[in-house]
Structure formats: C-alpha cells, structure tokens
C-alpha positions as CSV (number, residue, x, y, z in Angstrom):
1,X,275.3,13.0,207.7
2,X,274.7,12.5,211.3
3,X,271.1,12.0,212.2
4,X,269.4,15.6,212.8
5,X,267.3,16.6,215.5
6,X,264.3,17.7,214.3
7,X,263.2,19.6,217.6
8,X,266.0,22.0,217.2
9,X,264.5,24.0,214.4
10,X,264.1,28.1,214.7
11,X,263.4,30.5,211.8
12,X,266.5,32.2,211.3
13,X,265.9,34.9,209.6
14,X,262.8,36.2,206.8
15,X,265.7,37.9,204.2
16,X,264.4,40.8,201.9
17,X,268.0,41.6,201.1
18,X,270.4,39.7,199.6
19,X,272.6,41.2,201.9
20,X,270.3,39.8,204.7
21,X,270.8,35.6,203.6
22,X,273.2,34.0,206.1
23,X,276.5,32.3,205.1
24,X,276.9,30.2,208.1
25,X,278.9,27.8,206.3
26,X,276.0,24.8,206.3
27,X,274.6,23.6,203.6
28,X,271.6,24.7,202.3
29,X,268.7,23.8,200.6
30,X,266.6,25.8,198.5
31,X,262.5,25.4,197.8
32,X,261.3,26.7,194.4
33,X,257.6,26.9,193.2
34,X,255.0,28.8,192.3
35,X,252.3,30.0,194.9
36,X,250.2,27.5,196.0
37,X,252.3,24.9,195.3
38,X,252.7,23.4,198.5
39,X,256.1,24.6,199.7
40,X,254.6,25.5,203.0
41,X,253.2,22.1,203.6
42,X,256.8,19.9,202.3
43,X,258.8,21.9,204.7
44,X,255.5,21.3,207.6
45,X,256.1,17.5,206.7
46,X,259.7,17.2,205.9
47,X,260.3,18.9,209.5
48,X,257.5,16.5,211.3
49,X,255.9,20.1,212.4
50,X,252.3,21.7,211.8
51,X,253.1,25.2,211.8
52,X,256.7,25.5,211.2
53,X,256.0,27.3,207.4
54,X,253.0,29.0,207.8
55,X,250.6,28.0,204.4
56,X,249.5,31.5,203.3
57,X,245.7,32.1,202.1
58,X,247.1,34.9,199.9
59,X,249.4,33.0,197.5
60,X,252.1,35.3,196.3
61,X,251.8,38.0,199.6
62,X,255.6,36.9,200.9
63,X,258.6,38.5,198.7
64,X,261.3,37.4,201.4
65,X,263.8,34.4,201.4
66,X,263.0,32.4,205.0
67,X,265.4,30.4,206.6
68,X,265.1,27.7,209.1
69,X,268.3,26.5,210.5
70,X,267.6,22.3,211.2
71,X,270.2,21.5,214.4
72,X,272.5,23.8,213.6
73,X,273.8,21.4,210.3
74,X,271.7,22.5,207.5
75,X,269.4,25.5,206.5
76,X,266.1,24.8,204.5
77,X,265.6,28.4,202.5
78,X,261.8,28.8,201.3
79,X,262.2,30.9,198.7
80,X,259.0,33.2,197.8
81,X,256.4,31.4,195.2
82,X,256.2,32.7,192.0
83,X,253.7,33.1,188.9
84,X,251.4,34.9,191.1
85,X,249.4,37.2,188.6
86,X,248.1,39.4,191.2
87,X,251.6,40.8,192.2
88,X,252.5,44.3,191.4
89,X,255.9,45.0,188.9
90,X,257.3,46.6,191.8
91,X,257.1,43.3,194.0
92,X,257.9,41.3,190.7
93,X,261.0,43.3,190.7
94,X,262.1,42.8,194.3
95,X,261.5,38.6,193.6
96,X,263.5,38.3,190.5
97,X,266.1,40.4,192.6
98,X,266.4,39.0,195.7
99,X,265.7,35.4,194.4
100,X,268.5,35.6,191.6
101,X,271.2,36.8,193.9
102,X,270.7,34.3,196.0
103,X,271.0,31.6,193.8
104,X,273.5,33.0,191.9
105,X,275.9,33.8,195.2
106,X,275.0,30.6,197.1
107,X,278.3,28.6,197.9
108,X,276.2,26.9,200.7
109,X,273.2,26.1,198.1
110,X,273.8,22.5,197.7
111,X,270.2,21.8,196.2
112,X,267.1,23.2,194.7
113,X,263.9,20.9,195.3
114,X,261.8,22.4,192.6
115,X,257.9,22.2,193.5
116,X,255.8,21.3,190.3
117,X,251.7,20.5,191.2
118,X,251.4,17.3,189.5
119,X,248.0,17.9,188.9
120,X,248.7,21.0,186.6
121,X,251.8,19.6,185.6
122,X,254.6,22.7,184.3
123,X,253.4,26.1,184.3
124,X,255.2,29.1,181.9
125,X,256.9,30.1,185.2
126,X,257.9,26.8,185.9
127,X,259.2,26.2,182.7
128,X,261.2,29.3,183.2
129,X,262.6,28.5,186.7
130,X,263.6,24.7,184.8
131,X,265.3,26.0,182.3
132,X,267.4,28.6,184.7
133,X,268.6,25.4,186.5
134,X,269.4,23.4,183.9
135,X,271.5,26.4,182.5
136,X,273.0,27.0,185.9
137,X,274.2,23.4,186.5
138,X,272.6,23.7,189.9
139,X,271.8,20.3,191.4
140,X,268.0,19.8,191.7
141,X,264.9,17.1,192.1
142,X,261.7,17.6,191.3
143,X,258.8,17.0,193.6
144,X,255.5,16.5,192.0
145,X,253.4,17.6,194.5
146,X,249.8,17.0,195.7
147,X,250.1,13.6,194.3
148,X,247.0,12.3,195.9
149,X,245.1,14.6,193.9
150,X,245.0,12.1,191.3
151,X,244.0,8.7,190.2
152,X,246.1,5.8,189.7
153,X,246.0,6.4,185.7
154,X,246.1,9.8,185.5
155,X,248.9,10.0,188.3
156,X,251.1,7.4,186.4
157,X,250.4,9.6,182.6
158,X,251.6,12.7,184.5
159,X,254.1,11.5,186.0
160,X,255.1,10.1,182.8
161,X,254.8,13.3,180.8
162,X,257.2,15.0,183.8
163,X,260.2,12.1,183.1
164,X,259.9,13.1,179.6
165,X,259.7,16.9,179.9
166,X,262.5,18.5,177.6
167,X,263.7,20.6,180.5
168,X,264.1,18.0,183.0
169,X,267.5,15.7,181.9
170,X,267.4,11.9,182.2
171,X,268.7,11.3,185.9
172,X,266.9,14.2,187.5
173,X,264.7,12.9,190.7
174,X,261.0,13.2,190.2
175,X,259.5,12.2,193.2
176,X,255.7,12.2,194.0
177,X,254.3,13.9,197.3
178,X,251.4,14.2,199.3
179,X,250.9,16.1,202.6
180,X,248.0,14.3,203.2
181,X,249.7,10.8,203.1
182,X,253.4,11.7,203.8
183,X,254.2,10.2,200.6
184,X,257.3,10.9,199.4
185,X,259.3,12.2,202.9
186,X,262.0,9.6,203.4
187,X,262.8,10.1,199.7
188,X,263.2,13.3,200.1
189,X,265.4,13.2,202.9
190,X,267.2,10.6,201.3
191,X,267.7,12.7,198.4
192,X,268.9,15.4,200.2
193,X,271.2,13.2,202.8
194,X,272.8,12.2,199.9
195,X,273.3,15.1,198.1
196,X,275.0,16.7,201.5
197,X,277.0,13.4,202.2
C-alpha cells in the first residue's frame, strides 16, 4: 500500500442507516468496543490528529456508524460503543441493527480492530462481540487498550489471560495501546497495511 497522507482525512458521512454506509470500493476498517473504550482516542492517534473522533463524555450517546475516508484509499468506520447500560431498548435496537448489517454486508470490511480495556480485561458484551467474529470468520486483532494503566506485572498477567482467552484463536494479534504514549501505533498500522496488501 502506497504511503497515505494523513492530512487528507474528512468525515465522510455519520450513517444511521444501513442504507447510508458507503461502498466506495476501498477497503475498510471497522472499530469495535464498548463505550469508553478508547475508540475515539486510537482513531485521534492512528490519524496523528487531536480532534478528528471526538471522545464523548456521555459513553454510549452516538448510535451511528462514522466514516472517515484516509486519502481517498481506505475508510476507518467507528462503529457505535456498546455495553452501555444506560441506553434505551429502542436505541439498543437501532445498534444491533444498523451494526449487524453492516458487518454482515461489508465486501469492503477488510478488518475489525476489536477494542478490549486491558485493565478490565473482556466484558459480557465483549465476549459477545468475540464470539460473533470468530463465528463470522471475519479477520480481526485485538487492541488492549489503555495499557499504561497498568503495572509491569499486572500488564504482563493480563495480557497473558487475553492470549489465552477461549474466544480469541492462537494467531489472533493482541496488541497493547496507550494514547498517552503512542504505544502500539506502528503496529497497528502495520497490521492493517498488511491486511490491505
């Protein structure tokens, strides 16, 4: 993949609709986590930008699919957190709709960087949204994030208890992030270069 310029980025469109998600024949990567995760602030750091995903102080307020279209080669699609208790059914309902067809009708979706806090390690819903992929065959990494949270020993033991997690195979990327360091960037966008290549 030719190097991307990371100045051209513009938020595409904010989808409520499936019938609203572009197919601009790019590929596409998807971001999966629960609110408060940290989605906001991987896209912020993968993109080298401060405000480009703006970090919400009312987890779970955002039940639209938002797309930012990187130099015209490849969309990053924030998809809305989930697990938030607070949420009514009605919005529950518009989530598990709008985020299930787009997975299941993405021909562009060439990845799903699934968000666990590394800290709190697999929720329920995470559990849920790990055993959808696995079942899907969709490729996906996992980034622990807010990795700096932690000290070295109990960073390495969750770390550890992620790698052997019956829902995420042998093979399956687990890499550690931090907004606060930039840990965990390049291997991102390794990841993902790869993945595209």
């Amino acid at each position: 993949m030719k190097k991307l310029n990371l100045n051209n980025i513009e938020l595409l469109i904010s989808a409520g609709r499936v019938d609203q998600i572009p197919c601009a024949g790019i590929p596409q990567i998807a971001f999966s986590g629960r609110s408060n995760v940290g989605k906001s602030s991987l896209l912020n750091a993968l993109t080298k930008r401060k405000s480009l995903a703006r970090v919400s102080g009312t987890p779970g307020k955002t039940v639209t699919v938002n797309f930012y279209k990187i130099d015209d080669k490849l969309f990053f699609a924030d998809l809305p957190g989930y697990g938030y208790a607070a949420r009514s059914a009605k919005d529950q309902g518009l989530w598990s709709v709008l985020v299930d067809g787009y997975l299941s009708s993405g021909k562009d979706l060439k990845l799903i960087l699934q968000l666990i806090d590394l800290k709190v390690g697999p929720t329920a819903d995470d559990e849920a949204m790990l055993d959808w992929l696995v079942a899907s065959r969709m490729p996906f990494a996992v980034v622990a994030t807010k990795a700096d949270k932690l000290n070295k020993t109990s960073r390495a033991k969750a770390l550890e208890e992620l790698q052997s997690h019956p829902l995420i195979p042998k093979g399956i990327p687990i890499i550690p992030f931090s907004s606060l360091s930039g840990e965990g960037v390049g291997d991102i966008w390794s990841f993902i270069e790869k993945v595209i290549d």
